[in-house]
C-alpha positions in Angstrom: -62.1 96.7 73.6 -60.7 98.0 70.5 -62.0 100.9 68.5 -61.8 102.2 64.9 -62.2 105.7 63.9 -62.9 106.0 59.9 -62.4 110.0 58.6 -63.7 110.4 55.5 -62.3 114.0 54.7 -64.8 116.7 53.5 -67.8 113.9 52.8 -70.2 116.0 54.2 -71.6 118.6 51.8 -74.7 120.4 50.9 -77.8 119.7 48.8 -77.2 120.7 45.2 -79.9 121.5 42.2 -77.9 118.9 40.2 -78.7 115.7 42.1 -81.8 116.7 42.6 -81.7 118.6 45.9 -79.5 116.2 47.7 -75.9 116.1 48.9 -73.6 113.3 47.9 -73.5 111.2 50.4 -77.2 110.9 49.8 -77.1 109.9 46.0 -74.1 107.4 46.7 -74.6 104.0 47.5 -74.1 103.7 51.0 -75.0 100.5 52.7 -72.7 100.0 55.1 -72.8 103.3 56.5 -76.1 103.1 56.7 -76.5 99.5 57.9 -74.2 101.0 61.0 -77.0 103.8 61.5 -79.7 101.2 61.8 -77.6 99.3 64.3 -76.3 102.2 66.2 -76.1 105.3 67.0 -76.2 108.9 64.8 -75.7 112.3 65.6 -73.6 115.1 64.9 -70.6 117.0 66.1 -69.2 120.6 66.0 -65.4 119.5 65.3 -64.3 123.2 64.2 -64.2 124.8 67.0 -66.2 129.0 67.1 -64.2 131.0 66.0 -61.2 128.8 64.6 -60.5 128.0 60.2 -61.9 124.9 59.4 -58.9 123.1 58.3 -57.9 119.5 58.1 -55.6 120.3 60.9 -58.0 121.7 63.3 -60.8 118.8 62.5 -58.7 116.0 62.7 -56.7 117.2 65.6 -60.4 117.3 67.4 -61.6 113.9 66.1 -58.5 112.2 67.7 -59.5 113.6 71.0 -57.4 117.1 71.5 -58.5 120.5 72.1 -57.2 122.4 68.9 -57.7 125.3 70.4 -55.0 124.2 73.5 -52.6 122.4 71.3 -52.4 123.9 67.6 -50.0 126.0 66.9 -50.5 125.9 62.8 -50.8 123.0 60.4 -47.8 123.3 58.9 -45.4 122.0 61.8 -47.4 118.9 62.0 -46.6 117.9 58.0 -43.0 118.8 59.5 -43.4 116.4 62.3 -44.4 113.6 59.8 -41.1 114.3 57.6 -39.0 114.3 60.7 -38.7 117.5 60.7 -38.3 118.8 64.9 -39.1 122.3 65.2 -36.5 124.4 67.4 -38.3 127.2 69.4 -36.9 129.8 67.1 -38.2 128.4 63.8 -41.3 128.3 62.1 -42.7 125.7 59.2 -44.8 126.9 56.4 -46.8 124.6 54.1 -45.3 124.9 50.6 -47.7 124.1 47.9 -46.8 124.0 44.5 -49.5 125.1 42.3 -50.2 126.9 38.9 -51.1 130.2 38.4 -52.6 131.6 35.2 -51.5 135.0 35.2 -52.7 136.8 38.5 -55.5 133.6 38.9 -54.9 131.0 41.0 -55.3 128.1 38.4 -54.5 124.9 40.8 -53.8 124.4 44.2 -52.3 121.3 43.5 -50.4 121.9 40.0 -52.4 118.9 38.3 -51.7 117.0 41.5 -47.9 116.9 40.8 -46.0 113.6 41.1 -43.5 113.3 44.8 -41.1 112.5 42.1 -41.3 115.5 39.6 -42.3 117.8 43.6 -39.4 116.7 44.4 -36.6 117.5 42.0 -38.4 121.6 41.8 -38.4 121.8 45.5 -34.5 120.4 45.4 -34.2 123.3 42.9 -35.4 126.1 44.9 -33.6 124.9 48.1 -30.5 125.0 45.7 -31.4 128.7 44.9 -33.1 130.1 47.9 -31.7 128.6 50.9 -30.1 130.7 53.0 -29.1 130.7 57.2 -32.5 131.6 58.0 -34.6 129.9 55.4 -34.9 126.0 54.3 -37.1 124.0 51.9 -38.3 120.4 52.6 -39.8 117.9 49.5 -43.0 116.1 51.0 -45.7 114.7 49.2 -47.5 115.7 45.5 -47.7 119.4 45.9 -47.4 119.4 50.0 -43.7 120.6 51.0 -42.3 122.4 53.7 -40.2 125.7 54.2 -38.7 126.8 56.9 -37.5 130.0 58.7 -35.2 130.4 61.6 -36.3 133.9 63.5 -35.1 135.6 66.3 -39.2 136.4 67.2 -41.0 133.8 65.2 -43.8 135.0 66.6 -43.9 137.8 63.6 -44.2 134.8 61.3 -46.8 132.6 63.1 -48.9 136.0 62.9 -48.4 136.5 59.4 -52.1 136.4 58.0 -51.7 133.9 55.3 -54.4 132.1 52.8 -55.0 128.0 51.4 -54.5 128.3 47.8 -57.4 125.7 47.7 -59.7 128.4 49.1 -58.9 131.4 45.9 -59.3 128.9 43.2 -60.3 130.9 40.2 -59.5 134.2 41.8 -56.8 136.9 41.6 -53.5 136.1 44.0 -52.8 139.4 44.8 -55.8 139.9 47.1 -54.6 136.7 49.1 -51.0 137.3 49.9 -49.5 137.2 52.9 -49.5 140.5 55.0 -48.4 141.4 58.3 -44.9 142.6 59.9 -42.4 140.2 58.0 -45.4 139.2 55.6 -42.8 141.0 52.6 -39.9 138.0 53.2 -43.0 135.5 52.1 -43.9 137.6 48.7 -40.4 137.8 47.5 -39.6 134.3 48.6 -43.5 133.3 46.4 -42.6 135.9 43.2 -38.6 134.7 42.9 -40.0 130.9 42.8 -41.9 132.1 39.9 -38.8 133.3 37.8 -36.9 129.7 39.2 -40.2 127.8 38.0 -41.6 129.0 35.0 -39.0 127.6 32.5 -37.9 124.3 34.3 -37.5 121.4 32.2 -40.0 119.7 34.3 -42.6 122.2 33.8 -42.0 122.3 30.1 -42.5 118.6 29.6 -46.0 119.2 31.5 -47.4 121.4 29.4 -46.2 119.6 26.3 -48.5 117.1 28.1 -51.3 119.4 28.8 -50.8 119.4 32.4 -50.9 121.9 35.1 -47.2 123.2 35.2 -45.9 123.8 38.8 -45.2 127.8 37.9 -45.2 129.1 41.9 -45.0 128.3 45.5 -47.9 129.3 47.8 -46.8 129.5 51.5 -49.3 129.4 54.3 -50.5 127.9 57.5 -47.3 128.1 59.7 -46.9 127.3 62.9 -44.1 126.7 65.8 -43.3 123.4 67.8 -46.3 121.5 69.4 -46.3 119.7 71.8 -49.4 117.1 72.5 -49.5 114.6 75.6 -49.5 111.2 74.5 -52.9 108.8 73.1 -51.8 107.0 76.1 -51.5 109.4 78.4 -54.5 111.1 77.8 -57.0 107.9 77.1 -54.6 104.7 78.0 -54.7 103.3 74.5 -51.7 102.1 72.1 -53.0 103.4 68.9 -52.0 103.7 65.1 -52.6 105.9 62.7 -53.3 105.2 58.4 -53.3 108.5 56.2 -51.2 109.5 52.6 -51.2 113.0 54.1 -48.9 114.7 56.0 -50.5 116.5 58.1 -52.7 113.4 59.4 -49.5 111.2 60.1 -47.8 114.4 62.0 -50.3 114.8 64.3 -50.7 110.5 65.0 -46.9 110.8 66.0 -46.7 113.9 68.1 -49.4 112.1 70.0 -47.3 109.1 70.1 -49.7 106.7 67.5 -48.0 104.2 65.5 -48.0 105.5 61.4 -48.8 102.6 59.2 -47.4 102.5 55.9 -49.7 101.5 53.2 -48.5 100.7 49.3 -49.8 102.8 47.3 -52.1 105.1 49.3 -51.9 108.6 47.3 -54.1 110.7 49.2 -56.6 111.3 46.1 -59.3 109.4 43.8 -56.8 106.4 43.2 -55.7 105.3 46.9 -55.5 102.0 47.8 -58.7 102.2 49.6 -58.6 98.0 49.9 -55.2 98.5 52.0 -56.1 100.8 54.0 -58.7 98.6 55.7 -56.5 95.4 55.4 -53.8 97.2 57.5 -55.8 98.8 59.8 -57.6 95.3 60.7 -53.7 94.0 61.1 -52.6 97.1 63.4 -55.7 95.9 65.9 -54.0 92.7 66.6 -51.4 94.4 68.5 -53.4 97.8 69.3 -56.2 98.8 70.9 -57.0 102.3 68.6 -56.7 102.6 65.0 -57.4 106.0 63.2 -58.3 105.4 59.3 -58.2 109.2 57.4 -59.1 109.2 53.8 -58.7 112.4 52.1 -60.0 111.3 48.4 -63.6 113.5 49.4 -62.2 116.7 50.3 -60.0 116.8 46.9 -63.3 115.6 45.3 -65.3 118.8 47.2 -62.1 121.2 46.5 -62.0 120.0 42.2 -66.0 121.1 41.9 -66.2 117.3 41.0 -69.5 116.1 41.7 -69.0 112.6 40.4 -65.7 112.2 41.8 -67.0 112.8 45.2 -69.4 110.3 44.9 -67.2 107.4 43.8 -65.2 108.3 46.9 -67.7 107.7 48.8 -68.7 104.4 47.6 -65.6 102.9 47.4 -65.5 104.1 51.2 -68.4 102.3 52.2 -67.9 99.1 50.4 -63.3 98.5 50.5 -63.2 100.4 54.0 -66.0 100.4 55.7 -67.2 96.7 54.5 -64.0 95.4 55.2 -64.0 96.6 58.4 -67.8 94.9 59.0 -67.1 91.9 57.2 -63.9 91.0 59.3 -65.8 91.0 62.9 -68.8 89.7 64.6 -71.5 91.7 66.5 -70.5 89.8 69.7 -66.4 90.9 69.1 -65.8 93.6 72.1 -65.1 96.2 68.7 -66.2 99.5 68.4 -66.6 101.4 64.8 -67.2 105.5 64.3 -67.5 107.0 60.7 -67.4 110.7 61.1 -65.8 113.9 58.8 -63.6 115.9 59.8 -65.4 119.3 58.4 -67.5 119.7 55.0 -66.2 120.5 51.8 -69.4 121.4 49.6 -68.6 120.9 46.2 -70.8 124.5 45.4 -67.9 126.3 47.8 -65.5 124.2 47.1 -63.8 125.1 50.2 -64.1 124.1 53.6 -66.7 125.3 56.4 -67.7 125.1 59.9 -70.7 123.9 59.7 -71.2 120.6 62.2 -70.6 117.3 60.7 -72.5 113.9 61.1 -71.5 110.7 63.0 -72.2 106.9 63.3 -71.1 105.0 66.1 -71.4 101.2 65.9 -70.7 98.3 68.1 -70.1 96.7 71.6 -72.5 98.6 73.9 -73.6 101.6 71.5 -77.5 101.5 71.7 -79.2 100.8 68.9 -81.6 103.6 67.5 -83.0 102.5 64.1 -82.6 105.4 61.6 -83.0 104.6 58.5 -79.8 105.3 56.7 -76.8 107.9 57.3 -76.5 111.4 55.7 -76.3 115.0 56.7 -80.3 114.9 57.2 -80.8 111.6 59.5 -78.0 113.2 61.6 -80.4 116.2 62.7 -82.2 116.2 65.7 -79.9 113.6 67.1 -77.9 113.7 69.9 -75.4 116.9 69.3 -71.5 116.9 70.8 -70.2 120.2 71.4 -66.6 118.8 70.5 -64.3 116.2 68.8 -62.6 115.8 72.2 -66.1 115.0 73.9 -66.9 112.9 70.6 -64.4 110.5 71.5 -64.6 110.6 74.9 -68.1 109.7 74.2 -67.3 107.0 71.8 -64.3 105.4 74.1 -67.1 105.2 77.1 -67.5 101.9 78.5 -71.2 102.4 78.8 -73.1 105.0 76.1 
């Protein structure tokens, strides 16, 4: 058997007055996705568990079969984990965004969704400045970087109470910094990146262009090592993983997947949605798991961008999803799951909680009929407690 799990990130949303009372998913056009729902099965899934942040980390870490509230130790070390980066037991990792602030407002999570190569050279810059025995600064992705602090008790960081910048978009910093007991290390290490920032040639030549200038760093969602048993330990499958973002390929190789590389995936609007599929459908040759994550939604939901969102979407269900289709048989021993990870409602434009709908499609999944797949057919349908009961579910021989 082989299986392939497809994450669009954030898809699900809410109904908005603008398109007429219904969420995106519902206005795009989804045949695929809902060709999968008249041939298999629908439901939905509580993926964030009570009482835990509904982050990427948390939802993905419970799609791919884990407990996030056994294993998570903070998001941060698994974007560490996908750098190469092996936590010691007396270090933390913070996630290191560099975005723009207007004054006290947080103007851009993602400062214009910085290039790796402009990221890079700033990050390089403040390492140059701020490094020191106990702190370090890793370039990663866009705006996605990592610092990191060697402590005798790291356990005074890991408790820090720390905020996403992509959850105060539009609102005043200063309610959102860090606090707790060494929470004061973080706001100088935040206000001196400022002074480092705010005049560097890079930044200039941005807002000559009009662009959003990488002026600060936002630190938040640390964690210390984790440790996960292996996808082949826990459910005797060689897998592989396909994501632009780090945290996605961290947590596919601390549980021991395979990370594909992809040209020219970017983790927003203008991935390589085509390739994605394409290397997915080569990695099942030689595995028996592939996990597809495609984060292009959730930037959508986090922008406000209605339209955006949808064209995600759509290019979802026809390069990824009708790839995918298109490439086997119904009598291939294949299975197929399309599910979210959390929502990101474009009226919030933040994450939430709330359960998430899933299709399940192939070799022994019973066949129920709906009608098509979005956040209403999904009601009233079978309902998993878990994303590690979800894919126990879906890796059952019988359904």
């Amino acid at each position: 058997m082989k299986y392939i799990v497809i994450v669009p990130d954030g898809m699900a949303d809410q109904p908005l007055k603008e398109l007429n009372n219904r969420t995106p998913l519902q206005v795009a056009r989804t045949t695929n996705m809902d060709y999968l729902a008249q041939n298999g099965m629908i439901g939905q899934v509580q993926t964030i568990p009570r009482g835990m942040q509904p982050g990427s980390e948390v939802g993905n870490m419970s799609i791919l079969g884990y407990n996030p509230g056994v294993y998570l130790s903070g998001r941060a070390p698994l974007e560490a984990a996908s750098m190469g980066i092996t936590l010691a037991d007396d270090e933390v990792a913070f996630r290191c965004n560099l975005v723009t602030v207007n004054g006290p407002v947080m103007g851009d999570y993602s400062a214009g969704h910085i290039s790796s190569r402009e990221a890079k050279v700033l990050i390089e810059h403040l390492n140059d400045q701020l490094r020191s025995g106990q702190v370090a600064f890793y370039p990663g992705k866009s705006y996605r970087h990592i610092m990191i602090i060697q402590a005798r008790q790291p356990e005074q960081y890991i408790t820090i109470k720390t905020t996403p910048p992509h959850d105060i978009m539009g609102r005043k910093i200063n309610a959102y910094l860090p606090t707790g007991t060494r929470a004061q290390m973080l706001q100088k290490l935040m206000e001196q990146s400022r002074s480092l920032l705010a005049h560097h040639e890079i930044n200039n030549v941005r807002v000559d262009l009009k662009e959003n200038p990488a002026n600060m760093i936002w630190l938040w969602g640390q964690g210390g090592p984790i440790k996960l048993p292996s996808y082949r330990e826990k459910y005797g499958l060689e897998g592989a993983i396909i994501s632009a973002v780090d945290l996605v390929q961290g947590l596919g190789r601390v549980a021991g997947l395979e990370v594909i590389d992809v040209p020219n995936i970017t983790g927003y609007y203008d991935t390589n949605y085509l390739g994605k599929a394409r290397y997915a459908l080569k990695a099942l040759q030689s595995k028996d798991f592939v996990y597809v994550h495609i984060e292009a939604p959730d930037e959508a939901g986090h922008n406000g961008d209605v339209q955006e969102k949808i064209n995600a979407i759509e290019r979802i269900d026809k390069d990824v999803i009708g790839t995918v289709l298109n490439h086997f048989n119904q009598q291939d021993d294949v299975r197929l799951m399309v599910v979210s990870d959390h929502p990101t409602p474009l009226a919030l434009r933040t994450h939430t909680s709330d359960p998430v709908g899933f299709v399940m499609y192939g070799s022994r999944i019973p066949q129920q009929g709906a009608d098509r797949f979005d956040e209403t057919t999904v009601k009233d349908r079978m309902f998993i407690d878990s994303g590690e009961d979800l894919m126990q579910t879906f890796l059952k021989k019988y359904l």
